[in-house]
C-alpha positions in Angstrom: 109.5 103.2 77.0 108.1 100.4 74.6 106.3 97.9 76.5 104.5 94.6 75.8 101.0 94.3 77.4 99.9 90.6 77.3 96.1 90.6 77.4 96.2 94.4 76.4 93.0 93.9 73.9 90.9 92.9 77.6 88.9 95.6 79.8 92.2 96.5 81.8 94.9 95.6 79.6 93.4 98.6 76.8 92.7 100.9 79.4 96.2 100.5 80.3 97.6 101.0 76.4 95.8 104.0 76.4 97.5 105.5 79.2 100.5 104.1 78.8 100.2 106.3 75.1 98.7 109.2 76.9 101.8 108.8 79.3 104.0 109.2 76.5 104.7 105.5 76.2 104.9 103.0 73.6 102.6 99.7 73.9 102.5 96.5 72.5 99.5 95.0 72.7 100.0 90.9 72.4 96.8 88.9 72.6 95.3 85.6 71.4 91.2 87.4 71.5 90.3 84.8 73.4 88.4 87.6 75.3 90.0 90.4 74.5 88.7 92.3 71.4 90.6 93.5 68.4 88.8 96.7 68.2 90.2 97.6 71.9 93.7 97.3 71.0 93.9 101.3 69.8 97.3 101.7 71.1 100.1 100.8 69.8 101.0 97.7 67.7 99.0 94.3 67.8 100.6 91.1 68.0 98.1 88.1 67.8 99.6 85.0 70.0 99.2 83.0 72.9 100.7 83.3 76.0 102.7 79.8 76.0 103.5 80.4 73.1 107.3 81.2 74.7 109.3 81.6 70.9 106.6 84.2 69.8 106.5 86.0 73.0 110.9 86.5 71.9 109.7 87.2 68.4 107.8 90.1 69.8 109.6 91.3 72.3 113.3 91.6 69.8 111.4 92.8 66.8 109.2 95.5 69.0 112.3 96.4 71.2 110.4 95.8 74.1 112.0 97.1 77.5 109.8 96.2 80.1 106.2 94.2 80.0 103.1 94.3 82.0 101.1 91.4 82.3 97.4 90.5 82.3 96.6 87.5 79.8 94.9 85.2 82.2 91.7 83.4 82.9 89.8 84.9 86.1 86.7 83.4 86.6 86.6 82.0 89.7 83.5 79.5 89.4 85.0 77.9 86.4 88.4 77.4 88.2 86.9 75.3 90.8 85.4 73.1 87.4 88.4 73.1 85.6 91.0 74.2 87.7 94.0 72.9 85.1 92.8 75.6 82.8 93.9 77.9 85.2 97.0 76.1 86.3 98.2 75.7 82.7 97.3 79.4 81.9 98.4 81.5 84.6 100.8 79.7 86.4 102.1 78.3 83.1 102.1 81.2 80.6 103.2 83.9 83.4 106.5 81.1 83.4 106.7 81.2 79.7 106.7 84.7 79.7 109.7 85.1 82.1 111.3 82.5 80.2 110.9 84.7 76.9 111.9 88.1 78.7 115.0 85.9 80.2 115.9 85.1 76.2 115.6 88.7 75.4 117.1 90.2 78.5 113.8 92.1 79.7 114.4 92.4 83.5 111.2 94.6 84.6 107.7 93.4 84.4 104.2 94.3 86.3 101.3 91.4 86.4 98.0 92.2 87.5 97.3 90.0 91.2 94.1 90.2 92.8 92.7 90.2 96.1 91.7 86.5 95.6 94.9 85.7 97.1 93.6 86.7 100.5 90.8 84.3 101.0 88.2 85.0 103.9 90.6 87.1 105.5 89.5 87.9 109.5 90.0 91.8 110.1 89.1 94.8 107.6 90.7 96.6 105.6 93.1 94.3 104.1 96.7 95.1 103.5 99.2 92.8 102.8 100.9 92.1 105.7 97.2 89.8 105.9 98.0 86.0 105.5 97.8 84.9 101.4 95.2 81.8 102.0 93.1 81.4 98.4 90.1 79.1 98.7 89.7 78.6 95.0 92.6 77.1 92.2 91.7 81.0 90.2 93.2 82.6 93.9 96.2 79.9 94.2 96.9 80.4 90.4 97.4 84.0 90.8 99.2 83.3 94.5 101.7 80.8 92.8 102.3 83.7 89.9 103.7 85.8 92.3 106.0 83.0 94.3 107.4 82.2 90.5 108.6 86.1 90.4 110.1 86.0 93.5 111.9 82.5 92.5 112.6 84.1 89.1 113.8 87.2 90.7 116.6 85.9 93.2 117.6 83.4 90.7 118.0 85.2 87.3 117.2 89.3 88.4 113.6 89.4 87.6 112.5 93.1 88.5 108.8 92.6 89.4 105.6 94.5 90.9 102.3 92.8 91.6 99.2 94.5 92.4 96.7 92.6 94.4 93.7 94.9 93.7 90.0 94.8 94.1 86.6 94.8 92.1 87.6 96.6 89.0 84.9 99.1 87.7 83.9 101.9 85.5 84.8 102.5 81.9 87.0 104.9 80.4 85.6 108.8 80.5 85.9 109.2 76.7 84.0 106.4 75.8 87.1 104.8 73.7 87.0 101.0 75.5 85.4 99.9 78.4 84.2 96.6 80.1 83.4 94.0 77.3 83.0 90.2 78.7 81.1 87.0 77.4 79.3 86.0 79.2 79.1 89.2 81.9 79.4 88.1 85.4 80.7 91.2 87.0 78.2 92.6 89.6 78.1 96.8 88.4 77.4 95.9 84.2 74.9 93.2 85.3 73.4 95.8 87.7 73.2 98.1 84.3 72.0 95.4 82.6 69.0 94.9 84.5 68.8 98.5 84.3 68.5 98.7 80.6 66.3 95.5 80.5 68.5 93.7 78.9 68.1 90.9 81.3 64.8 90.7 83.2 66.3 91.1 86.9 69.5 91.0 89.1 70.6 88.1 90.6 71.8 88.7 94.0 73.4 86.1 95.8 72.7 85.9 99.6 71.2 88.8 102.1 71.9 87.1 105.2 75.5 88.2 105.3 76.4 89.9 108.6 76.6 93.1 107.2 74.4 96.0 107.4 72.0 95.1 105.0 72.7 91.8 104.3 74.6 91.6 101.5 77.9 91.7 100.3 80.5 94.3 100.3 83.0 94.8 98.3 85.6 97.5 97.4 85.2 99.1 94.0 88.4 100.8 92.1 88.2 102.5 88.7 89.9 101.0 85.8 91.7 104.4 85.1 93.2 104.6 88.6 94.6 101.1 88.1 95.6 101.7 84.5 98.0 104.5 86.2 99.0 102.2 89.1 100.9 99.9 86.2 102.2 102.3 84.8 103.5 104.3 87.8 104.7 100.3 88.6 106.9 99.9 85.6 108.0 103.2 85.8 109.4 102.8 89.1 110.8 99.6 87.7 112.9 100.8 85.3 114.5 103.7 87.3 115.8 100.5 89.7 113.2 100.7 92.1 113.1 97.3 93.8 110.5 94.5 93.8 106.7 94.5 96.0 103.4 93.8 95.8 100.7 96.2 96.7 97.4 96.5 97.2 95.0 98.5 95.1 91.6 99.4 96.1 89.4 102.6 97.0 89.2 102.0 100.9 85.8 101.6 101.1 83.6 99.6 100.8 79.5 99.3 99.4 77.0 96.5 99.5 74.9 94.9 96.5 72.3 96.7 98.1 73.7 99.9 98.0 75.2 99.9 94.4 71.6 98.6 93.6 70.2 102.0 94.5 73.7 104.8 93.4 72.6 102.9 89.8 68.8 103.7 90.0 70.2 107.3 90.8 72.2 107.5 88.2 70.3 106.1 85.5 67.1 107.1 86.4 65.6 103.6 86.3 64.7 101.3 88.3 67.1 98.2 88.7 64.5 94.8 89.1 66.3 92.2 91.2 65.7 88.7 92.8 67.5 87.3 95.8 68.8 83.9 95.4 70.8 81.8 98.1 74.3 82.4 99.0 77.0 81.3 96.6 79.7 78.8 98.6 83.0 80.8 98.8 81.7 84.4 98.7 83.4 86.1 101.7 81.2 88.7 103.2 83.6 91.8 103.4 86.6 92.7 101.2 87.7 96.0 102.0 91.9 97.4 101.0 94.0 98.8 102.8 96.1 101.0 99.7 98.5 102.9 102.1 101.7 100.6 100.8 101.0 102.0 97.3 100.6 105.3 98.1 104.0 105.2 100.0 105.9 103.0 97.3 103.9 104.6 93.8 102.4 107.9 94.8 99.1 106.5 94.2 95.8 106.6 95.6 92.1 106.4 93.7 91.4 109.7 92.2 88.2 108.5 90.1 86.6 105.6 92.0 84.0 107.2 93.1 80.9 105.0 93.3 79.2 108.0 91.1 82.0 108.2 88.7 82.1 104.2 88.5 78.5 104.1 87.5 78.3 106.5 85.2 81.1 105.9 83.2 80.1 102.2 82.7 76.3 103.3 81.9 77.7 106.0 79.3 79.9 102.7 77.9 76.7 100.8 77.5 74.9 103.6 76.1 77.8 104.1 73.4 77.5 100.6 72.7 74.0 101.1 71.7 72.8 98.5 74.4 70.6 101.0 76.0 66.4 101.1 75.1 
């Protein structure tokens, strides 16, 4: 199956060409760099262009022969939506329509986008599955909600075949060292921990440890980015052999505080992670933990490598590849 990845030169999107290759699969990567990197798109062909961009999205897809797509290009900060929230409407919500509009020209029916837990909120009870109400408190979470009404639309109007996956805090790095999480600025919580680690900044900001949770802080549930790079592809997979549409959650099921990822990384790298507390940041829920079971009922899947261990170690050995280490 050839298949066009949109954002497939970003942290997910390559870890996704690379399985979809390993898989036996054919992927074309299409990607403005805007973030991604040019030296993570390994797999497959490389097609530099924007995702609005709607008549070189067709360009792509006829000359490629694409058959099904799965998409990621989007912006995902969530602090910088709240600033400039029609980035994020004109982005997501706009390119994910210019991209059914291109797959409508070219009669591609199946495509997988990349949700997020966002959509959820503050939600009340733990874990979260997705019978939960969808209530985003920030434009990044209603983008990404709006993304998946447009499918829906898109799908009872013109037979869109579509799976979402709503998943978690994506972690780890791939076990071979061949891509792994490369952002600028970093905001993500484990490569800043690793950060501090290596001294690369002088100490972990950690926001608020007056949550009510056991210690204080945060918790959040962690998947590795290999388990969700096989969730795609066991997606589109399912797609094209007529499977019908759903979204799913994708998480590990449990869940660990700043505090306690603080301390598996001192284990595992064997130094000592410096860190300051600072006050809560407005918006941050407390708990966010998944519920998978959907998934593993509709994909066959379920978290083989997210481990918080495995997480860790396979983003320090990235950093260590990278030559970011002292």
């Amino acid at each position: 199956m050839r298949v066009l990845v949109t954002g497939g030169a970003g942290y997910i999107g390559s870890h996704t060409c690379k399985e979809l290759a390993r898989s036996g699969h054919e992927p074309v990567v299409y990607d403005n760099l805007s973030t991604g990197r040019r030296e993570l798109a390994r797999w497959g062909a490389f097609v530099h262009g924007d995702i609005l961009d709607t008549q070189r999205l067709r360009t792509a897809m006829r000359r490629e022969r694409v058959e099904a797509v799965i998409h990621f290009a989007a912006k995902a900060y969530v602090g910088e939506s709240v600033i400039n929230p029609e980035k994020y409407f004109r982005n997501n919500v706009g390119g994910t329509q210019s991209l059914l509009d291109a797959m409508r020209g070219e009669d591609v029916r199946d495509i997988v986008v990349s949700g997020t837990c966002a959509v959820y909120g503050t939600p009340e009870r733990m874990p979260i599955d997705e019978s939960t109400p969808a209530s985003p408190i920030n434009p990044y979470g209603e983008s990404k909600l709006f993304m998946e009404r447009m499918l829906a639309a898109y799908g009872r109007a013109y037979g869109t075949h579509f799976t979402s996956l709503r998943y978690f805090n994506a972690a780890g790095c791939d076990a071979d060292g061949e891509t792994g999480e490369w952002h600028d600025p970093e905001t993500h919580l484990i490569p800043r921990v690793l950060m501090a680690a290596a001294g690369r900044i002088e100490a972990l900001e950690i926001f608020g440890d007056d949550y009510p949770t056991p210690d204080g802080t945060c918790i959040r549930d962690y998947v590795h980015v290999r388990d969700l790079a096989k969730a795609h592809i066991a997606a589109v997979e399912r797609l094209q052999k007529g499977g019908g549409n759903s979204i799913l959650n994708l998480g590990a099921g449990r869940g660990f505080s700043v505090r306690e990822i603080v301390r598996a990384a001192e284990e595992v790298t064997g130094r000592p992670v410096p860190h300051v507390f600072r006050p809560r940041r407005e918006g941050d829920p407390a708990e966010l933990v998944a519920d998978s079971g959907l998934a593993g009922e509709v994909l066959g899947w379920r978290a083989h490598h997210s481990s918080i261990e495995e997480i860790l170690r396979t983003a320090w050995a990235w950093e260590q590849r990278r030559g970011r280490i002292s």
